[in-house]
N, C-alpha and C positions, 0 to 999 in steps of 0.2 A: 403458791396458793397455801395459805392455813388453815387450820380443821380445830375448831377446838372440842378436846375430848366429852366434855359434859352435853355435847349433841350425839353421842355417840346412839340413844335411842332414837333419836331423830333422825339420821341418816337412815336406819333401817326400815323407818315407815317410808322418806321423799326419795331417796336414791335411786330404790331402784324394786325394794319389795312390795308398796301398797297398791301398784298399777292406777297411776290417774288418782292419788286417793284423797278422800275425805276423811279424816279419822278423828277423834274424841280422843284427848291425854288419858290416863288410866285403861286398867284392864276390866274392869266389870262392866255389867248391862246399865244402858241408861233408861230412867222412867223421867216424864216432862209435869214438872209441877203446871197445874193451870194455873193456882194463886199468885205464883211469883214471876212467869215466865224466864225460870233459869231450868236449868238442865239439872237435874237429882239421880245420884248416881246409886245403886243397890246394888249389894253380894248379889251372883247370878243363881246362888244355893239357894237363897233367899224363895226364887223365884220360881225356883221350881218345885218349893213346898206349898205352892200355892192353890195348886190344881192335881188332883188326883187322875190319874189316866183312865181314860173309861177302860169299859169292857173289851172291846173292840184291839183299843191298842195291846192292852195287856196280851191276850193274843196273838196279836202281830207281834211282839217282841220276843211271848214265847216261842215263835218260828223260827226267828230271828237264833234264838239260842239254840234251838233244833238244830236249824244249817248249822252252826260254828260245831256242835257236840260228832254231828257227822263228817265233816270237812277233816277235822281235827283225829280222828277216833279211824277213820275211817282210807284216807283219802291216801291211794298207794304209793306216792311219794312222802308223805307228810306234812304236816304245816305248822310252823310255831306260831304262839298264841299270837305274840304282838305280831306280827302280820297278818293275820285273820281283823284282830281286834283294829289295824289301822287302814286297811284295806275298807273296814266296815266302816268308818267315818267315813274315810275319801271318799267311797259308793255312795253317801247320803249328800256330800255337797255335791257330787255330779251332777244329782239328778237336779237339784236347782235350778242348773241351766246359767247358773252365774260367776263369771270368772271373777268378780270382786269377793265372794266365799269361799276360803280355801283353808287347807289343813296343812301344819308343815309339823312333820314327826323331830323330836329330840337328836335325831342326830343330824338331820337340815338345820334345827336352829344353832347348834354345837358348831358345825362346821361357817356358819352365819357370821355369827358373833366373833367366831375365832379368827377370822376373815379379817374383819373389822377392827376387833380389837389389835393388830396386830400390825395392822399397815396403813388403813382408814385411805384407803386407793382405789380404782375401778377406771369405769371409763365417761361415770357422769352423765346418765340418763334413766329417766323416769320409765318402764314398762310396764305393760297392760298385757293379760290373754284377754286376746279377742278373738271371735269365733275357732279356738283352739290354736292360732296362733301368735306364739310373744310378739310383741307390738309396742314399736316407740312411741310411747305417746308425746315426749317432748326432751329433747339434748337439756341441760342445765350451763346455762350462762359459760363462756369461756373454760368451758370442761372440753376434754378429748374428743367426747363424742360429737360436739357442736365443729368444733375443726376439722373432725375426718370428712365430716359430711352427711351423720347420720340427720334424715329428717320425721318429723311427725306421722305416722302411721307406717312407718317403714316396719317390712315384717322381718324377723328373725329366723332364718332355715336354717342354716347350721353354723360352728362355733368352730374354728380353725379345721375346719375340713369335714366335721362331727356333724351328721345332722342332729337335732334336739326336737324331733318330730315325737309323740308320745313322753317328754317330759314335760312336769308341772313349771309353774313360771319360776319358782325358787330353786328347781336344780338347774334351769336355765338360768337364772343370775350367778348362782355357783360359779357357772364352769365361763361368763363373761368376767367377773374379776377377778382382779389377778395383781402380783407387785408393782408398782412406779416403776417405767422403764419399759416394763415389758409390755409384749407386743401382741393384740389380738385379733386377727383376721376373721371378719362378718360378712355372709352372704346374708344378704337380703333383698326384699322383693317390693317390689316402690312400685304402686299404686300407678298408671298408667303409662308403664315402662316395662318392653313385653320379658325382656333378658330379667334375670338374677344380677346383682350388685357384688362388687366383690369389694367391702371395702376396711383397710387396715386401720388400726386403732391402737395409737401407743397410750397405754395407761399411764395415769398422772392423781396425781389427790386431789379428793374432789372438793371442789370451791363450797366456802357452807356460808360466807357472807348472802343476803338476799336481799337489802334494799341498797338501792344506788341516786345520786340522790345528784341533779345539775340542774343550772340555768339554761336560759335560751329569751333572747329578747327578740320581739316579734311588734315592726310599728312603733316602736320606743314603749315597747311596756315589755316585763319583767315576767316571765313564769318560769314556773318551777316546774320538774320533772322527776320522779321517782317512782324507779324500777322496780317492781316487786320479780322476784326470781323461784320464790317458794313458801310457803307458810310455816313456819318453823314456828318453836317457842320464845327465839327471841325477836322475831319477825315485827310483829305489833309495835313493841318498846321503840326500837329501831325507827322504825315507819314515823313514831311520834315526834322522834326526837329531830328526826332530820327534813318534819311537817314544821314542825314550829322555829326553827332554824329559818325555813325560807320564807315563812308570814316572819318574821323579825326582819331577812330582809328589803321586805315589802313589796313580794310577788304579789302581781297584778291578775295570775292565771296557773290554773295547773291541769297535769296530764301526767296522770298515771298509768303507767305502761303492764301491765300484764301478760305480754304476749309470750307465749313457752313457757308462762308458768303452771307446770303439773298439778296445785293443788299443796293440800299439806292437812294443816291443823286447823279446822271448824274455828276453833278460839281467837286464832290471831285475825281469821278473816274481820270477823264479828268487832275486835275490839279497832280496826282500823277502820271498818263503820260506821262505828260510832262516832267518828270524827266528822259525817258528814249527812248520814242519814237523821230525820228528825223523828220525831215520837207519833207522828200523826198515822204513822202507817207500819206494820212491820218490814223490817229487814228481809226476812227469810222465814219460811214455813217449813215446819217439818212436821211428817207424818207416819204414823207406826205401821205397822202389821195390821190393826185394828181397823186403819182408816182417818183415828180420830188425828186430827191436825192440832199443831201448836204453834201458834202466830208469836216471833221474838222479835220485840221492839227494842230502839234504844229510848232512853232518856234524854237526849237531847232538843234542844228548845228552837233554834235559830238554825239556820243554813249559812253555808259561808258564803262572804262578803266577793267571792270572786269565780270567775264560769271554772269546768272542772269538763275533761276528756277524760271517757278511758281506753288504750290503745289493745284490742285482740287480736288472736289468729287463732289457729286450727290448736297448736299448743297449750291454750288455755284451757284447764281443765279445772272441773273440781271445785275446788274454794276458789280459783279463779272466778269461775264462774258466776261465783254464792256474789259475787263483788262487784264483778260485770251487773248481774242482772238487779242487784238493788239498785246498784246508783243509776239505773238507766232505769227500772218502773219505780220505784219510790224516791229516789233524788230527781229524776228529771234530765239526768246529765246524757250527753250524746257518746253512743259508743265508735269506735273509729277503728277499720281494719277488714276483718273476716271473720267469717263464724266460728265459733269454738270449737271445743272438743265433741263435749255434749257427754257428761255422766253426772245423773242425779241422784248419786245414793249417797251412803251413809254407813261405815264398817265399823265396827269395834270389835278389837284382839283380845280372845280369850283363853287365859292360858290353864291348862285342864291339867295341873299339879304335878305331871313330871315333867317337866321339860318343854312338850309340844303344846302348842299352841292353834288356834282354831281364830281365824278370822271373818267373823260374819257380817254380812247386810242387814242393819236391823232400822234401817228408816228411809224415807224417800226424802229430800231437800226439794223444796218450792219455792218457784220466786217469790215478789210481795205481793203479786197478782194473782197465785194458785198454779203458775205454770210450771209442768214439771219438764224438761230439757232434756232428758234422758235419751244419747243416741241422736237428740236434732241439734243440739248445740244451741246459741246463743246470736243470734243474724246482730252485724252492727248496723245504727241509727245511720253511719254514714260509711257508707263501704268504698275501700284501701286496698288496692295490692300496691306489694313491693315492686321496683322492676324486675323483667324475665327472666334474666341471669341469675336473680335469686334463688330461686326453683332450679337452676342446672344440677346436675347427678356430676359426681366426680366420673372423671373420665375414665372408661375400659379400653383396655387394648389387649386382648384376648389373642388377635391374631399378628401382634408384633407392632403394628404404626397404620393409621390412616391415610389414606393417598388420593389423589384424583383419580375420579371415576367411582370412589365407594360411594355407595348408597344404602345409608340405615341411620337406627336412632341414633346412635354413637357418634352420629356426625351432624346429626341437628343438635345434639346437645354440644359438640364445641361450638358449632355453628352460633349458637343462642349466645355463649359465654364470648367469644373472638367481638361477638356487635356490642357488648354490654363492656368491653375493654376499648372500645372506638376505633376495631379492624371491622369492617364490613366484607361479610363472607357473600354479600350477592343472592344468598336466598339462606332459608330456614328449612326447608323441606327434609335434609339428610342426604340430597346426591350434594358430592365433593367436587364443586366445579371448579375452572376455571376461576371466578373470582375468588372460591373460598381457599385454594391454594394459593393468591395474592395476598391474602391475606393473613395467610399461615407465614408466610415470608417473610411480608411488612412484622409482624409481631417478632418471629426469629430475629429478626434483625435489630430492632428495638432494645430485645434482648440481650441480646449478645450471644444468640444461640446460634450454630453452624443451619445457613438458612438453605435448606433444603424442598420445602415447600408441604414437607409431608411431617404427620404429629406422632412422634414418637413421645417416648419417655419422658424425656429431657423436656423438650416440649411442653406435652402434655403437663406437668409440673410446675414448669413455668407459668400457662394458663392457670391453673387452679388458685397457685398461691397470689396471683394478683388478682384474681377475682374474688379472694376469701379477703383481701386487701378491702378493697369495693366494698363487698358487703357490712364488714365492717368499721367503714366511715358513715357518723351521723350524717353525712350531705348527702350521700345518698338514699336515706331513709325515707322514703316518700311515706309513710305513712305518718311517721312521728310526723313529719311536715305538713301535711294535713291535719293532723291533731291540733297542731300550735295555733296554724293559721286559720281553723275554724273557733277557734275559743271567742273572738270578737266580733264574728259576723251573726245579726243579728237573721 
C-alpha cells in the first residue's frame, strides 16, 4: 500500500480522528453567501467582534473567573493553570451533548502528528463517540481493520487488555495506532452478539488511494463502476478522470458504490455532483445556528445520457450520504443496498494559537428536499443485503475448541460461515449437532486439516480465511449484482 505524504492533513481528518466526518478544507468559521451560493470563509476574530456580550454573560464569565481564582488560590492539592484553563473548554463541549464537538489540547495533537508523520500506519478505520462509546463507524477499503473483521458500529472497550472507558476519542486513537508489523488486540462489542469480541489486528499503512474504477457487462451492454472509498482532496479529480475514461469507452450504465464510505471533505462530494445533478434543484442544504438555510446548486444543464445506481450500507456516512441522497431526490437515480449511517452535521477545526485545536459543529447538511438524516440514515430505493456469511463475527474460542453437544452463539456463527463455504451444518440455531460436526469433517478434510470433527484453532482459521476469500469475490456480491441488473429494467 502507498501513502503519499502531501495527504498527510487528510489522513488526520478520514483515518481515524473526525468520526463519520464532514469537514470544510481550512481552519476558520464559514458564513454562506446568498448572492453567489459558494461558501465565504471569515477570520473567526472577525466574528466575534461582532456582538458584544450582554449583561447577563458578562456575569456568568465573571463566575466563571471566580471559580478558576478559588480552585487555583485555594484548592489543597493545587492546580496548574493550563489544566483549569482546558478542563474549562472540555466542560463547555460536554455539555453540548455532541461527540462530533471536541477539544484536543497541544500535546494530543504533538503526539498526533508525531504519529503520523513518522510512519503514516495504524489499522485503517474511521471512528466515532457515540453515546460515550468509540465506535467504528466503517474499516477503510483493504486496510487491517477490514481483514481482521472489524465491522460498522462495533464498540471499542479496551486496547490490548486496557480498558479506554472515560478517555476522549483521540486518546483512544492514540493508544490504536501503532508501527507496520505490529500487533493490536481489540475487544469489542457487536451490536446483537451477547459476549465481547476479541479481535487481533496487525497494523499495516493505510491505503489513501479512493476511487476504483471497473467494467461489468450486463445483457451485452457495458457499465462502468467506480468505488468511492473516502472524500479526500484528490477524490473528485480522480472520480473525473476515471468518469470520463469510461464514457470514452462507451459505457451504456453506471454504479457508483459508496458502501463503507465514512465521509471526508464537503468539496470533493459537491464537485462529483456536479457531474450529475442539474441546476433545476439544489444538491444539498445547509443550515446555520440561526436556522437560515442555504440551497447549493450546481450549474449543470443536461443529465446523462445513461441510468446511474448508487450502491449503500450501514458504512456510509457523511459526504456519503450528502451523495446518496442528492442523486436519489434531485437526480432521480435508485439507491441499492441498506440504510446508511445517518450523520447530518457539519464540523470545522479551529485552532486557538498554541497548538490545540477545537472542533465544532457549526451547521446541519439537508438533502434537496429539506430532509435532515441525522441518526435515521438514508433507507435505499431498492433494498440489498449481502449474503449471511457476510455479517459472520470472527470466530472465539475462549474455551479451547467447539464440540458436539455445545450450544451457544459461537456456534451459530461457524454454523452460518460452514453453509456460506457449501458444508451444511444441519441447523443455524448454535446447538453443535450431529450434522454440524459432519460438516466440521467434510471441511477438515477438504482442508487438509487433521479431521477431527471438532473447531479448533487451526480450524477455525481455516474457516475464516476462506470465507474472507468469499467475501471478497465480486460473484458473490449480491448487492453490486442487483445494482447492475436493475440499471435496465424499466
Amino acid at each position: 500500500m502507498n501513502v503519499k505524504k502531501s495527504y498527510l492533513a487528510l489522513l488526520l481528518v478520514l483515518s481515524m480522528f473526525i468520526g463519520a466526518g464532514l469537514t470544510f478544507a481550512g481552519t476558520q468559521f464559514l458564513d454562506l453567501s446568498a448572492q453567489t451560493n459558494e461558501i465565504q470563509i471569515s477570520d473567526p476574530q472577525d466574528q466575534g467582534d461582532k456582538k458584544e456580550g450582554t449583561a447577563e454573560e458578562t456575569g456568568d464569565l465573571s463566575k466563571v473567573n471566580q471559580a478558576y481564582k478559588l480552585i487555583q488560590e485555594q484548592y489543597v492539592e493545587g492546580a496548574e493553570h493550563t489544566q483549569l484553563v482546558e478542563g474549562a473548554i472540555q466542560g463547555m463541549l460536554e455539555t453540548l451533548d455532541d461527540p462530533y464537538s471536541v477539544y484536543m489540547d497541544k500535546e494530543t495533537m504533538d503526539q498526533f502528528n508525531q504519529s503520523i508523520e513518522s510512519t503514516f500506519e495504524g489499522i485503517g478505520t474511521e471512528v466515532s463517540m457515540v453515546d460515550g462509546k468509540v465506535t467504528i463507524v466503517s474499516p477503510f477499503k483493504g486496510s487491517p481493520a477490514e481483514k481482521a473483521g472489524l465491522k460498522p458500529n462495533d464498540q471499542i472497550v479496551s486496547v490490548d487488555g486496557e480498558s479506554i472507558e472515560g478517555l476522549d476519542l483521540y486518546e483512544a486513537v492514540l493508544k490504536i495506532r501503532g508501527e507496520k508489523g505490529s500487533t493490536v488486540t481489540l475487544e469489542v462489542n457487536r451490536p446483537n452478539v451477547s459476549e465481547n469480541l476479541s479481535i487481533e489486528v496487525k497494523r499495516d499503512t493505510i491505503p489513501i488511494e479512493t476511487v476504483y474504477s471497473s467494467t461489468e457487462e450486463i445483457d451485452g451492454k457495458k457499465v462502468g463502476v467506480l468505488e468511492i472509498t473516502s472524500f479526500a482532496s484528490e477524490t473528485a479529480a480522480d472520480f473525473n478522470e476515471k468518469l470520463a475514461a469510461l464514457e470514452d469507452e462507451g459505457i451504456e450504465g453506471l454504479v457508483i458504490d459508496v458502501r463503507g464510505n465514512p465521509g471526508g471533505l464537503f468539496t470533493a462530494a459537491e464537485d462529483i455532483l456536479k457531474n450529475f445533478i442539474t441546476k433545476d434543484q439544489p444538491y444539498v442544504q445547509l443550515e446555520n445556528s440561526a436556522g437560515e438555510k442555504e440551497r447549493i446548486y450546481s450549474s449543470r444543464t443536461d443529465k446523462k445520457d445513461y441510468p446511474i445506481n448508487v450502491l449503500i450500507n450501514e458504512g456510509s456516512a457523511s459526504a456519503s450520504e450528502i451523495l446518496a441522497g442528492a442523486m436519489q431526490e434531485a437526480g432521480g437515480y435508485d439507491l441499492v443496498g441498506e440504510t446508511t449511517f445517518g450523520k447530518g452535521t457539519v464540523q470545522q477545526a479551529v485552532p486557538l494559537g498554541d497548538g490545540s485545536n477545537i472542533k465544532l459543529t457549526i451547521m446541519k447538511w439537508l438533502t434537496p428536499n429539506g430532509n435532515w438524516i441525522h441518526e435515521d440514515g438514508i433507507k435505499p430505493t431498492i433494498e440489498a443485503k449481502l449474503p449471511s456469511y457476510f455479517y459472520s463475527n470472527p470466530i472465539q474460542l475462549d474455551e479451547g475448541e467447539l464440540q458436539y453437544n455445545d450450544n451457544s452463539e459461537k456456534v451459530a456463527n461457524v454454523q452460518e460461515m460452514l453453509a456460506g463455504l457449501g458444508y451444511d451444518p444441519g441447523r443455524k440455531d448454535g446447538y453443535y449437532s450431529q450434522e454440524t460436526e459432519k460438516a466440521v469433517k467434510n471441511f477438515q478434510r477438504d482442508a487438509g486439516i487433521e479431521v477431527t470433527g471438532k473447531v479448533n484453532e487451526e480450524t477455525a482459521n481455516g474457516i475464516e480465511s476462506q470465507v474472507t476469500e468469499q467475501v471478497r469475490s465480486e460473484e458473490n456480491d449480491t448487492q453490486l449484482d442487483r445494482a447492475l441488473q436493475s440499471l435496465f429494467k424499466s
